[in-house]
TIDREN-769921 format. One record per residue: residue number from 1; residue in three letters; x, y, z of N, C-alpha, C in turn. Coordinates in steps of 0.1 Angstrom, whole numbers, always signed. Example, Ala and Ser with C-alpha at 12.3 -4.5 7.8 and 13.67 -1.06 7.14 Angstrom:
# residues 2
1; ALA; +132; -57; +78; +123; -45; +78; +132; -33; +78 .
2; SER; +128; -22; +71; +137; -11; +71; +129; +0; +79 .
//
This chain:
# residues 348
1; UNK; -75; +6; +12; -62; +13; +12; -56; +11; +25 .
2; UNK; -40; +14; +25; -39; +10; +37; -26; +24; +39 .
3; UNK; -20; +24; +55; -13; +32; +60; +4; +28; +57 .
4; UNK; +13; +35; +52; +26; +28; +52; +40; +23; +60 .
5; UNK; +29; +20; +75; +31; +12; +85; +27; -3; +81 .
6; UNK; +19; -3; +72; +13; -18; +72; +21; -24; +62 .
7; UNK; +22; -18; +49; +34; -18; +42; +44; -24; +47 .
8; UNK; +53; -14; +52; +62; -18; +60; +67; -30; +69 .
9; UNK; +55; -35; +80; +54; -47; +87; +52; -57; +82 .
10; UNK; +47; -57; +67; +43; -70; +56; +59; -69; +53 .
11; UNK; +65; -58; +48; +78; -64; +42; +91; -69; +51 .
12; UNK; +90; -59; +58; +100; -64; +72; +95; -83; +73 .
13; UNK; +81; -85; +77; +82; -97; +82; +83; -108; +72 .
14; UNK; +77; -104; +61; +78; -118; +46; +87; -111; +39 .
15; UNK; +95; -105; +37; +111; -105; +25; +119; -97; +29 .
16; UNK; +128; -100; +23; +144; -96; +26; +145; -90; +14 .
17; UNK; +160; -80; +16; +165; -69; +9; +167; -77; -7 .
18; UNK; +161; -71; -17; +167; -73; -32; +156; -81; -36 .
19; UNK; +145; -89; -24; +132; -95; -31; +126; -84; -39 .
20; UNK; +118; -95; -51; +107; -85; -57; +91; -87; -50 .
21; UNK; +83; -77; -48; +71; -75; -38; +64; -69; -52 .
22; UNK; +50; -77; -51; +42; -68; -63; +26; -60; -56 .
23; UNK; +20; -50; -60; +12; -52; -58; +1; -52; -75 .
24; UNK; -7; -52; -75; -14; -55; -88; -25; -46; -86 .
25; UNK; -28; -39; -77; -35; -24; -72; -29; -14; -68 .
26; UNK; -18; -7; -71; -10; -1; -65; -13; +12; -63 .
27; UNK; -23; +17; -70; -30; +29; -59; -23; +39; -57 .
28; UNK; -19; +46; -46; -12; +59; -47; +8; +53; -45 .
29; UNK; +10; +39; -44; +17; +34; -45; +29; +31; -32 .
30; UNK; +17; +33; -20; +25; +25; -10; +33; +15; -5 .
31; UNK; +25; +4; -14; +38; -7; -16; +52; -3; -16 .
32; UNK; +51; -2; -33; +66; +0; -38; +68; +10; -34 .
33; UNK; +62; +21; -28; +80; +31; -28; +84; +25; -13 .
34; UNK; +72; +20; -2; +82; +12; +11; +93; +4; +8 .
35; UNK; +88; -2; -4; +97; -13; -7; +111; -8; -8 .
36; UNK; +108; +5; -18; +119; +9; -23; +130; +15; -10 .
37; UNK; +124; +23; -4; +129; +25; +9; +135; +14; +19 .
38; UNK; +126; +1; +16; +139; -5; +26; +145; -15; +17 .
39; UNK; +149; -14; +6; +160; -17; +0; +154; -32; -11 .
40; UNK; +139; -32; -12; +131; -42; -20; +130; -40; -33 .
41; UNK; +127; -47; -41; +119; -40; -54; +111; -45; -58 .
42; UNK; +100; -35; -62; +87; -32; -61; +81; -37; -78 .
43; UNK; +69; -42; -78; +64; -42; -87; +47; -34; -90 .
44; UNK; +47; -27; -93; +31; -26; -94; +25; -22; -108 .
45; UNK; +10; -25; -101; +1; -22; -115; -14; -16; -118 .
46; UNK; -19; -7; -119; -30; +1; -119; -35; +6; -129 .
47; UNK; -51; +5; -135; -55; +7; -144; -60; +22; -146 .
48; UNK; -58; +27; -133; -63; +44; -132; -47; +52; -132 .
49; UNK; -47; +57; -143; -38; +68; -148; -33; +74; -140 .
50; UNK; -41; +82; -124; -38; +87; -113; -28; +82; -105 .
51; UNK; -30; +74; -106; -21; +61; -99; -11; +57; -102 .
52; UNK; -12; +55; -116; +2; +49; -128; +11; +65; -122 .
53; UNK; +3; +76; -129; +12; +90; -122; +17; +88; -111 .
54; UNK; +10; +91; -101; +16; +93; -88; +27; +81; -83 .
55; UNK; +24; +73; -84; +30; +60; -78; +42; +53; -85 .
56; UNK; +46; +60; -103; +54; +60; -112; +63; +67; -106 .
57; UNK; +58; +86; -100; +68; +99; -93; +74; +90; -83 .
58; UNK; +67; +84; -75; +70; +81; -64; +83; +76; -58 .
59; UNK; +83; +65; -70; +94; +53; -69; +107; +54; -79 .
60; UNK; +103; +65; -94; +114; +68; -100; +117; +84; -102 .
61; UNK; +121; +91; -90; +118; +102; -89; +131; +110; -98 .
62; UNK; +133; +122; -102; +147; +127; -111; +153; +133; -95 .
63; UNK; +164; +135; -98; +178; +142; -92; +165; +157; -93 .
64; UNK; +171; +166; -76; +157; +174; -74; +163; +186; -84 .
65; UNK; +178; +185; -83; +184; +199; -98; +173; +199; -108 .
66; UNK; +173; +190; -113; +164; +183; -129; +150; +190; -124 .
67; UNK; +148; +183; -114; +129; +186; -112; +131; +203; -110 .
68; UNK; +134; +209; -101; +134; +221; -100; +141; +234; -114 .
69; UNK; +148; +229; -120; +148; +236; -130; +142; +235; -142 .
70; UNK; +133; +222; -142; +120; +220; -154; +108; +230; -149 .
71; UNK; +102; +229; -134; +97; +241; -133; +102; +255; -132 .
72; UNK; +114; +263; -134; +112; +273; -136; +114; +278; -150 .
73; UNK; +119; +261; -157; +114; +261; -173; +101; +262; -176 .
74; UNK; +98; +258; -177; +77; +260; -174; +76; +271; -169 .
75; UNK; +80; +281; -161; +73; +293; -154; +80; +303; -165 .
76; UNK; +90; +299; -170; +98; +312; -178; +89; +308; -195 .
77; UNK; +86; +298; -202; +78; +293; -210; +63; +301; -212 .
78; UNK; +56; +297; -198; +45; +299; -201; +38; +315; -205 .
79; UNK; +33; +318; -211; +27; +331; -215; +16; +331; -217 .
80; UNK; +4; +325; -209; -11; +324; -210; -13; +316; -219 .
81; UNK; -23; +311; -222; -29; +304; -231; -42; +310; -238 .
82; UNK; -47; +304; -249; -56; +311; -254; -69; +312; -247 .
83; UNK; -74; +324; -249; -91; +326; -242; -97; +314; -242 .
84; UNK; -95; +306; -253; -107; +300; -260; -112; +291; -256 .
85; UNK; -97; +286; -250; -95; +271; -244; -102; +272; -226 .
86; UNK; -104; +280; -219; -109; +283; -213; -124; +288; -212 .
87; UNK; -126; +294; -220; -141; +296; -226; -148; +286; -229 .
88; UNK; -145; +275; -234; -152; +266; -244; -146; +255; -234 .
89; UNK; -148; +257; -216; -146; +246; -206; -160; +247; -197 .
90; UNK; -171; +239; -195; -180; +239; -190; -177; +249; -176 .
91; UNK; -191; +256; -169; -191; +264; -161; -188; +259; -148 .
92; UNK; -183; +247; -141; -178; +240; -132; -164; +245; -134 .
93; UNK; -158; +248; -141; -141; +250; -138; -141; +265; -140 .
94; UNK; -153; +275; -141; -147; +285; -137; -155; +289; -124 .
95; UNK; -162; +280; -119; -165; +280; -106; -154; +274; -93 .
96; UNK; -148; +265; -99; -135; +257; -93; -122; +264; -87 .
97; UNK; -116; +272; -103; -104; +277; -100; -105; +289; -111 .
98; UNK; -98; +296; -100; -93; +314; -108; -86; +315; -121 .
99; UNK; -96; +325; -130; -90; +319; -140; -75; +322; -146 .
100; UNK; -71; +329; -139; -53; +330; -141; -45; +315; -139 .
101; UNK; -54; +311; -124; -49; +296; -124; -52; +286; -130 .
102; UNK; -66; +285; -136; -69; +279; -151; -61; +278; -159 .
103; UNK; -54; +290; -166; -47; +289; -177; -36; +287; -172 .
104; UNK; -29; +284; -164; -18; +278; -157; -17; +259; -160 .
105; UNK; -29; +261; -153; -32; +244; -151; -32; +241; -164 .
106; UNK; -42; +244; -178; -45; +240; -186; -30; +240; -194 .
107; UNK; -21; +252; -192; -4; +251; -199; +2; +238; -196 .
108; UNK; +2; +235; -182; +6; +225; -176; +1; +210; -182 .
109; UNK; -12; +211; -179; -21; +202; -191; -13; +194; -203 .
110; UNK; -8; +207; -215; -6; +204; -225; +5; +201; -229 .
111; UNK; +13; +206; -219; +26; +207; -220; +38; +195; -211 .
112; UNK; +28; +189; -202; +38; +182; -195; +38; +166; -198 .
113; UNK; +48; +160; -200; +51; +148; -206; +47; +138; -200 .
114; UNK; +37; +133; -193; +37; +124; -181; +43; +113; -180 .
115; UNK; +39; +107; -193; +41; +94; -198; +55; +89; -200 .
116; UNK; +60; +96; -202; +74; +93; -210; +85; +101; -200 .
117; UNK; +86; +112; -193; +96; +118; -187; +96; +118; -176 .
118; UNK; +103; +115; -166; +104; +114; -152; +102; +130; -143 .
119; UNK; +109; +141; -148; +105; +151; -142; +90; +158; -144 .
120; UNK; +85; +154; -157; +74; +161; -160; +63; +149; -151 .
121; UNK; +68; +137; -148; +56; +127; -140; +58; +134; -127 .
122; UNK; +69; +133; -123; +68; +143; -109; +60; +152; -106 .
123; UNK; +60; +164; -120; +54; +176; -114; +41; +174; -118 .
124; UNK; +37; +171; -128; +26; +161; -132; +16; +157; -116 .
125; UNK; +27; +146; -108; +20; +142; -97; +21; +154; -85 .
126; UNK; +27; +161; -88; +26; +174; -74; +9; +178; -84 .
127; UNK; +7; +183; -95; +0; +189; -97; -15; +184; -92 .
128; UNK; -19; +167; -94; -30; +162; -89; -31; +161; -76 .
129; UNK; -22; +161; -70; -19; +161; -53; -29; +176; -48 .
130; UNK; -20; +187; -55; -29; +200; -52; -40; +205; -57 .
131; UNK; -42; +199; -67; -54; +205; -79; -67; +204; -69 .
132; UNK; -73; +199; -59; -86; +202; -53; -80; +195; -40 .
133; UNK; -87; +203; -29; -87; +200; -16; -91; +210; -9 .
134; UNK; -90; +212; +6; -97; +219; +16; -89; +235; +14 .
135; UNK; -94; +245; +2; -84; +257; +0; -85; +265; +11 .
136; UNK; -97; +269; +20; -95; +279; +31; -87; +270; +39 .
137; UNK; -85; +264; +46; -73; +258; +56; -60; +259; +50 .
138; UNK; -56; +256; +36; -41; +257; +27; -41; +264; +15 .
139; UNK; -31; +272; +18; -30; +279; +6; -24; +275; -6 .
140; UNK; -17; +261; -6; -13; +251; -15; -24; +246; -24 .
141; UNK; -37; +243; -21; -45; +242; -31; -50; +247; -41 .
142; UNK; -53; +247; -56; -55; +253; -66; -72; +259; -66 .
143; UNK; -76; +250; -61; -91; +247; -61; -102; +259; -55 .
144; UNK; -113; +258; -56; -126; +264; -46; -121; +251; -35 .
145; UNK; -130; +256; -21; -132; +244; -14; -134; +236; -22 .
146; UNK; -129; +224; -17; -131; +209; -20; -126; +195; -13 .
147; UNK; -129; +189; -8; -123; +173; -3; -115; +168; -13 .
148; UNK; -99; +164; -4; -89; +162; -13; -92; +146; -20 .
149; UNK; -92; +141; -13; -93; +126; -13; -105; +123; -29 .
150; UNK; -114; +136; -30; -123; +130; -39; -128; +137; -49 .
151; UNK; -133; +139; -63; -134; +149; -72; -151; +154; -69 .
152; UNK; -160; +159; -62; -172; +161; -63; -177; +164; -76 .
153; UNK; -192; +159; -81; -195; +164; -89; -198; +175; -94 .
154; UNK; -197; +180; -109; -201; +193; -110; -209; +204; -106 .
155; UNK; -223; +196; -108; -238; +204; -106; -239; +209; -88 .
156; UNK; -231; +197; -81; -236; +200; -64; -221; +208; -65 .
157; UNK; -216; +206; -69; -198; +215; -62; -208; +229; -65 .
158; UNK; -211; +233; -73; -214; +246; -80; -228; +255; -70 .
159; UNK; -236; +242; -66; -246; +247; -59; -234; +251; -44 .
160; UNK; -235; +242; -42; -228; +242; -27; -214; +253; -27 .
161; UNK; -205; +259; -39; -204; +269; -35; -212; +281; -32 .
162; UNK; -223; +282; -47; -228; +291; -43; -237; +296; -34 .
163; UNK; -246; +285; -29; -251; +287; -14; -241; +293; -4 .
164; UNK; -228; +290; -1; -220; +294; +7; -211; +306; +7 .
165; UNK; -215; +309; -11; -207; +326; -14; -195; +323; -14 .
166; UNK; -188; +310; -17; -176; +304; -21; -166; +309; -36 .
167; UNK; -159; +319; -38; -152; +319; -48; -139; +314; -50 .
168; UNK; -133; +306; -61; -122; +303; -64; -112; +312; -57 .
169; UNK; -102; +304; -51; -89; +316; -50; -79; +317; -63 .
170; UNK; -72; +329; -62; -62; +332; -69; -47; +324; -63 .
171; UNK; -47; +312; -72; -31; +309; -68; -24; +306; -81 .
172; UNK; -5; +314; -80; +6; +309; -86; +10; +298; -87 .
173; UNK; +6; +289; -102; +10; +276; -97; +22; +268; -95 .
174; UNK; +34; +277; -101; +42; +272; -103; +55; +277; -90 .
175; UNK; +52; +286; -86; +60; +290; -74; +53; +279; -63 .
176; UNK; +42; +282; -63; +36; +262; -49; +40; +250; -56 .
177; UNK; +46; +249; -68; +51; +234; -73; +64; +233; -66 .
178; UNK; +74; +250; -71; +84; +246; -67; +89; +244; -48 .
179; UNK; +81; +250; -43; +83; +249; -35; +78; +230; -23 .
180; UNK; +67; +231; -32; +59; +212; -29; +72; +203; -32 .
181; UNK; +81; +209; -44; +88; +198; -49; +103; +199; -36 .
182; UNK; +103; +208; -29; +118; +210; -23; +111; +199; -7 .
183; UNK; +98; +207; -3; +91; +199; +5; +96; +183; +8 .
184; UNK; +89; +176; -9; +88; +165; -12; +100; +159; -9 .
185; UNK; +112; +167; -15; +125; +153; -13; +131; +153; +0 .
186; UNK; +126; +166; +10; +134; +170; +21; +127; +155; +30 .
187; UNK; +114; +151; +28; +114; +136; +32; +119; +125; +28 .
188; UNK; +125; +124; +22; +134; +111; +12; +124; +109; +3 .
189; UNK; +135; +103; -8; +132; +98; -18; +136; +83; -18 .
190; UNK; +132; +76; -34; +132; +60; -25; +145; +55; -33 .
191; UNK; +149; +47; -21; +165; +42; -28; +170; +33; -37 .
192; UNK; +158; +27; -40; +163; +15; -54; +145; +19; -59 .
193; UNK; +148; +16; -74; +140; +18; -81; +127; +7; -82 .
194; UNK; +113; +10; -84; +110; +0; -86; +99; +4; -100 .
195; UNK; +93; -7; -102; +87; -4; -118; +75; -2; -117 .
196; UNK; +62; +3; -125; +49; +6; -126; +45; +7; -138 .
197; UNK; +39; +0; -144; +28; -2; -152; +11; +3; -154 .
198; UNK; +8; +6; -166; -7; +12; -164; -13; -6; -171 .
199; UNK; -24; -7; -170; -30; -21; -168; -33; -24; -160 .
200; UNK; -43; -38; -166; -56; -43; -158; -46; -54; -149 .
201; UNK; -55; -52; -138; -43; -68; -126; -46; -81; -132 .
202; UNK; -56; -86; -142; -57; -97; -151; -44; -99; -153 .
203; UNK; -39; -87; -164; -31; -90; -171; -17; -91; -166 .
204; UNK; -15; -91; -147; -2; -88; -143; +15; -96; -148 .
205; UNK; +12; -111; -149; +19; -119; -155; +25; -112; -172 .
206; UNK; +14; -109; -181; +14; -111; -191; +25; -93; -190 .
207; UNK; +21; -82; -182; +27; -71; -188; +41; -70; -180 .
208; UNK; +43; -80; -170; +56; -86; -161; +61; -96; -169 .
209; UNK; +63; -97; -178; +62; -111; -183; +81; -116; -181 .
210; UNK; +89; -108; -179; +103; -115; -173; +102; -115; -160 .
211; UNK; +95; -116; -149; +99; -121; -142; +91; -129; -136 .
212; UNK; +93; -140; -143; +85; -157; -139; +92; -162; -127 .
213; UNK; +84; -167; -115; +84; -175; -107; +96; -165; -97 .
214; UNK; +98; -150; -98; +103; -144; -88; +99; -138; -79 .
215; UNK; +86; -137; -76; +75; -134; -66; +75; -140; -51 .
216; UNK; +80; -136; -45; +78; -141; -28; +67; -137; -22 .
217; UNK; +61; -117; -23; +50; -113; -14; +42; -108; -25 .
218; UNK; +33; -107; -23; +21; -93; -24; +18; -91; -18 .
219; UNK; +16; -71; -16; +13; -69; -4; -2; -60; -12 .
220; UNK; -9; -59; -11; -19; -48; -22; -41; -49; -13 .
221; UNK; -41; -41; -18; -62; -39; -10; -70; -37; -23 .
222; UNK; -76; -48; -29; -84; -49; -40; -94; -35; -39 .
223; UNK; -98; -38; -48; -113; -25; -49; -122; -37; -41 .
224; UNK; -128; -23; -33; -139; -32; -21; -152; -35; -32 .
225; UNK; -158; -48; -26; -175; -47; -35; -185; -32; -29 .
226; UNK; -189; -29; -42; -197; -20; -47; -193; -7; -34 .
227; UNK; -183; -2; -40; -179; +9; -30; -170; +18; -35 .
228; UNK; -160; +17; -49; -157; +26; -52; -158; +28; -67 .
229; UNK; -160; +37; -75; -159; +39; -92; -145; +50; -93 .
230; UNK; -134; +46; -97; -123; +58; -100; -121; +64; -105 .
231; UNK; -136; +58; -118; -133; +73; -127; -147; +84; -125 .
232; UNK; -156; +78; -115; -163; +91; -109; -155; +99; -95 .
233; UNK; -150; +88; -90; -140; +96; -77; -128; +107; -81 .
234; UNK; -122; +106; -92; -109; +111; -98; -112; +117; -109 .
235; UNK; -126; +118; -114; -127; +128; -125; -121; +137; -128 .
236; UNK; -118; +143; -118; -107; +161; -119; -96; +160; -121 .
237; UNK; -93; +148; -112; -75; +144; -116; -68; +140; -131 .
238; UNK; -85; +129; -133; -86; +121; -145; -79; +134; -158 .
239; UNK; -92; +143; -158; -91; +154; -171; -80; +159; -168 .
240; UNK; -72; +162; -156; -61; +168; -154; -47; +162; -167 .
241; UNK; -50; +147; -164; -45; +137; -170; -48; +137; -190 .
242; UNK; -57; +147; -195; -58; +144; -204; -76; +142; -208 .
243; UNK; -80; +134; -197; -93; +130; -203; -106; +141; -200 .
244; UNK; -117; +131; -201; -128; +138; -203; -136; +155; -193 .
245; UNK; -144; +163; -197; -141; +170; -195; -156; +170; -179 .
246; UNK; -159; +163; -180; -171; +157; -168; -165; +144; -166 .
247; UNK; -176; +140; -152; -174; +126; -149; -177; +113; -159 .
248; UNK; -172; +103; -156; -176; +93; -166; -179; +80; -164 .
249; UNK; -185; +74; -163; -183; +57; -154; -179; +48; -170 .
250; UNK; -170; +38; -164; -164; +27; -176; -153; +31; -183 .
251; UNK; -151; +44; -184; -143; +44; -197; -127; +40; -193 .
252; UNK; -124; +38; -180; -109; +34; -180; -111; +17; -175 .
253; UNK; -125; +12; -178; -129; -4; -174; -124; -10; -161 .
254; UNK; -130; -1; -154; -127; -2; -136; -140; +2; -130 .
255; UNK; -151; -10; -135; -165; -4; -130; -168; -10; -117 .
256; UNK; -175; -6; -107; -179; -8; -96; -183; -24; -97 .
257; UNK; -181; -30; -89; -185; -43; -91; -194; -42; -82 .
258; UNK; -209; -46; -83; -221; -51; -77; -226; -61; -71 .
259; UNK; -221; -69; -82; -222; -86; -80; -217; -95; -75 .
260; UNK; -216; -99; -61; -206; -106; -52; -204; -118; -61 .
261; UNK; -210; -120; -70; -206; -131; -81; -194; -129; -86 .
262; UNK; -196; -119; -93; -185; -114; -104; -171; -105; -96 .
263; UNK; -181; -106; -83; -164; -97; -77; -153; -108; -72 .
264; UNK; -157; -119; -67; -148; -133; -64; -145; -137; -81 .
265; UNK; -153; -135; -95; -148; -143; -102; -135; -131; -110 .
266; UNK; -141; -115; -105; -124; -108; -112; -113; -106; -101 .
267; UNK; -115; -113; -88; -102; -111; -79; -97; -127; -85 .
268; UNK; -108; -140; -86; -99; -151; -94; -90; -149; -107 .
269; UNK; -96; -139; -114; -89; -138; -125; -77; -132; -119 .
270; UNK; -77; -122; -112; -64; -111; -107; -52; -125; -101 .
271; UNK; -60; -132; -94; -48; -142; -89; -40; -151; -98 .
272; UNK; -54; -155; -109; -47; -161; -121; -37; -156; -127 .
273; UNK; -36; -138; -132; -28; -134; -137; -15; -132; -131 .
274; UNK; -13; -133; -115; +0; -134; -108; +8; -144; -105 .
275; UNK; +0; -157; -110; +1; -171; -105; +15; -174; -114 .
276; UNK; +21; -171; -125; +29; -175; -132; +43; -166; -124 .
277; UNK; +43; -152; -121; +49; -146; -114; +56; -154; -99 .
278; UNK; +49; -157; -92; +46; -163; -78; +56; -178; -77 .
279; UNK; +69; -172; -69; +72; -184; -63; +64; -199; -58 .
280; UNK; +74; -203; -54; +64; -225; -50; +59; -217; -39 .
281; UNK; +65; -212; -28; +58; -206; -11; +59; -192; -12 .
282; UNK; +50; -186; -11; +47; -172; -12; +34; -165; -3 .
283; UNK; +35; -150; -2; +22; -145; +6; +21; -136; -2 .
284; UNK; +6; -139; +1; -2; -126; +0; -12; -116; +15 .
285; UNK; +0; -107; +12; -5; -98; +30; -21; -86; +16 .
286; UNK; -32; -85; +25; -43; -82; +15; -48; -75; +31 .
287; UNK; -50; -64; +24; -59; -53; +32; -76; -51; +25 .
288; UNK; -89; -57; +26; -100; -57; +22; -109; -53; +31 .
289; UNK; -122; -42; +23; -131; -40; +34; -144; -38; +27 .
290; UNK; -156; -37; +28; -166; -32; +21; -183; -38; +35 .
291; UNK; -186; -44; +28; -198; -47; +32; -202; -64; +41 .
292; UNK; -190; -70; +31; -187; -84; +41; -184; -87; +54 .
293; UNK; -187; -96; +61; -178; -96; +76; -167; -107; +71 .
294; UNK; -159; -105; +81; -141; -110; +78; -142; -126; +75 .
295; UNK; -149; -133; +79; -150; -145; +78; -155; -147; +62 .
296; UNK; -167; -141; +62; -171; -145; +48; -159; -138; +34 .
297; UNK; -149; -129; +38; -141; -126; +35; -130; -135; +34 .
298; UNK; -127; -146; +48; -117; -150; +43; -115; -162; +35 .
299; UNK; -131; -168; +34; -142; -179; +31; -136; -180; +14 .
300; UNK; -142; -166; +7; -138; -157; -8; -128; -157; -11 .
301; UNK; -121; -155; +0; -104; -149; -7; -99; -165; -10 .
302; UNK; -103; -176; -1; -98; -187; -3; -98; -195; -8 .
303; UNK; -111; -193; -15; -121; -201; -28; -115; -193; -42 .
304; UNK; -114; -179; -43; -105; -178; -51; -93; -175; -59 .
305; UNK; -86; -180; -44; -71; -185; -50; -75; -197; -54 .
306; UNK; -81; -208; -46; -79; -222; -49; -84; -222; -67 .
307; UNK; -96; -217; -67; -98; -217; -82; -92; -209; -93 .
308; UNK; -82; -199; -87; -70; -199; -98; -58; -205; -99 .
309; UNK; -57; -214; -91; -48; -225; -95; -32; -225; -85 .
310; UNK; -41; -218; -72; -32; -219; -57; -33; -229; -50 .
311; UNK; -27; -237; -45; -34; -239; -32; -28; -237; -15 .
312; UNK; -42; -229; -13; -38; -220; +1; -33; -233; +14 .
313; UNK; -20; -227; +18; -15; -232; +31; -18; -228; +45 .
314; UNK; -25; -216; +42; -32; -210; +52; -34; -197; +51 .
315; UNK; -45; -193; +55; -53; -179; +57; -57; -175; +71 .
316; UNK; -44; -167; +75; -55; -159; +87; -62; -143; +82 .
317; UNK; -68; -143; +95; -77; -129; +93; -69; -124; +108 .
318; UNK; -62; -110; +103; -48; -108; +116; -57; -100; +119 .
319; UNK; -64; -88; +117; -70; -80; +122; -79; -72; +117 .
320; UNK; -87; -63; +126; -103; -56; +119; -103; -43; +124 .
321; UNK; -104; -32; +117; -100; -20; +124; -111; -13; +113 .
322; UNK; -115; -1; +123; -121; +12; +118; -115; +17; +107 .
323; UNK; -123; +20; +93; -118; +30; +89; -116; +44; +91 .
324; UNK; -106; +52; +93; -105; +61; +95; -108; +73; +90 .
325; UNK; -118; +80; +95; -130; +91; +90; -120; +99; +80 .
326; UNK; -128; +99; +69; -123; +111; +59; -133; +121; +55 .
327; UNK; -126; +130; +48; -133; +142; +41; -145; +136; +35 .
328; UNK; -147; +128; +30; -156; +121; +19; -171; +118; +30 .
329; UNK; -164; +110; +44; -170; +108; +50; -184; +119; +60 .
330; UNK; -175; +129; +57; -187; +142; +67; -196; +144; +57 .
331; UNK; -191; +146; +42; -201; +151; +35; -212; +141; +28 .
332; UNK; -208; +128; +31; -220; +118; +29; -229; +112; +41 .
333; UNK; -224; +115; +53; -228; +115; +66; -235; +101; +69 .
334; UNK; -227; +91; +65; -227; +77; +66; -232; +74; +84 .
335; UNK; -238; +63; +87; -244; +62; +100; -236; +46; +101 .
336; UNK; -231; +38; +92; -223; +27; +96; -212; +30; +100 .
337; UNK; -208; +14; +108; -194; +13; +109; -190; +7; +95 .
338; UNK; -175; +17; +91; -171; +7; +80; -156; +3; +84 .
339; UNK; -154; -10; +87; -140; -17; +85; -137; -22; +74 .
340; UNK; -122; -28; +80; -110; -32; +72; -107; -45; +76 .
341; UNK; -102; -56; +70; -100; -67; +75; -88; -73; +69 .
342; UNK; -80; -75; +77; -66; -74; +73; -61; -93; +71 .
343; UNK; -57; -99; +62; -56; -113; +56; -43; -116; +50 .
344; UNK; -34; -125; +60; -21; -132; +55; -25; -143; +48 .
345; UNK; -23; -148; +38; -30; -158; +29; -12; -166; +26 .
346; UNK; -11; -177; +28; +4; -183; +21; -5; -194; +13 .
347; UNK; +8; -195; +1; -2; -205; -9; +13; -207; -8 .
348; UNK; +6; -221; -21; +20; -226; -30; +13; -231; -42 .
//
């Protein structure tokens, strides 16, 4: 993942205003909405729903009238929901959150259109934004303690509050929406639209399929080898979204890759799929990190463009940088250094 300075200095330096920029991991969707901000348009594509949400709000956001009077439609609407549906939710979510704000969340749940309506993706994406994270430091969170960045498991969230005498707070969820949402636009919103897709990065050509050979940049940070699963990381967000009601590995077919075999042969496929998209001279700015050193990184990255049917005009490796400690990181109390290794690749 990367910061949206880096963004930025990829687009500033490889495209001009009205290029299309893809990324084919687009993640919480810093690409495209920089893009959108300095006047680009954005293409992205992600197979984690979290993502499709957030990074969909991001870039096609409603007029804030629209957004702010859909929630106090929803606050004037809601009238609790039935016991049942909260009863018949494993004992992790009433360990998590209070249950007044349970049946809030779960109305929200059922009721908001993600898919299909631009204000309901919005609020939709305020809601996963707050649904767990550090609640004694903000009173914006829904949650018991929890690290924002990550969904903890059930059985240890539950121990580890209760060793600590942790209870759910009581929060209104829809007065912190409306207020998140006034927040939100008082930073800008983004000025030209750009598009987002749920799908695999295989298939980026095929679900982009009008716009052949209009590609100048990518700018995007693959999933590192054997370092992240997003539907054990995002489980919370995930069921927010609809799905299952525990964690799950596979089911949105974004499994951890293990096999430095198979991880060069699905980033070759990922290139294959953009190759039809992709101008004669084009870059790819790629932020990667995991377990490799940069060389043997840029060795990979270059072997599998060539074998999807690029060929590289050159690859540097611009820079190597710390990743920057997160919440995730105190509570696993990791003893490595883990970097980043940052790769301008131009092909044709």
């Amino acid at each position: 993942m990367f910061p949206e300075s880096f963004a930025a200095d990829a687009l500033l330096s490889f495209s001009r205003p009205n290029d299309y920029v893809l990324d084919p991991f687009v993640g919480r969707g810093t690409t495209i909405f920089q893009a959108s901000l300095l006047g680009r348009r954005g293409l992205g594509i992600d197979i984690n729903p979290v993502a499709v949400c957030i990074s969909g709000a991001k870039v096609n956001p409603p007029e804030l009238t629209t957004l702010l009077s859909r929630i106090k439609s929803l606050e004037r609407s809601f009238g609790g929901c039935d016991s049942g549906s909260v009863e018949a939710l494993p004992d992790f979510f009433s360990h998590c959150f209070h249950r007044e704000t349970l049946m809030q969340l779960l109305y929200l749940r059922t009721n908001l259109l993600w898919m299909t309506d631009p204000a309901d993706r919005f609020i939709m994406a305020l809601v996963l934004g707050l649904l767990h994270g550090e609640s004694s430091r903000s009173a914006r969170y829904f949650s018991n303690q929890m690290p924002r960045t990550i969904s903890t498991k059930p059985n240890y969230s539950i121990r580890w509050w209760n060793e600590r005498g942790l209870l759910p707070p009581k929060r209104d969820v829809f007065p912190i929406l409306f207020e998140d949402a006034k927040w939100r636009y008082s930073c800008g919103t983004a000025s030209t639209h750009s598009s987002v897709k749920h799908g695999d990065a295989r298939r980026t050509s095929e679900l982009f399929s009008g716009f052949k050979n209009q590609v100048g940049l990518v700018i995007t940070s693959p999933p590192y080898l054997d370092v992240t699963d997003y539907a054990e990381d995002q489980w919370l967000r995930l069921w927010m979204l609809g799905g299952p009601v525990s964690p799950s590995r596979g089911i949105y077919g974004d499994d951890r890759y293990r096999d430095i075999n198979r991880y060069w042969s699905f980033l070759e496929e990922v290139w294959s799929g953009c190759l039809p998209m992709m101008k004669a001279d084009s870059r790819f700015v790629i932020r990667i990190g995991g377990k490799l050193s940069g060389e043997e990184l840029r060795c990979g990255l270059i072997d599998s463009f060539e074998r999807a049917g690029f060929t590289v005009i050159d690859a540097k490796l611009t820079s190597t940088t710390d990743v920057v400690r997160r919440e995730t990181s105190r509570l696993r109390r990791s003893k490595n250094r883990n970097v980043e290794h940052d790769f301008v690749i131009r092909v044709a």
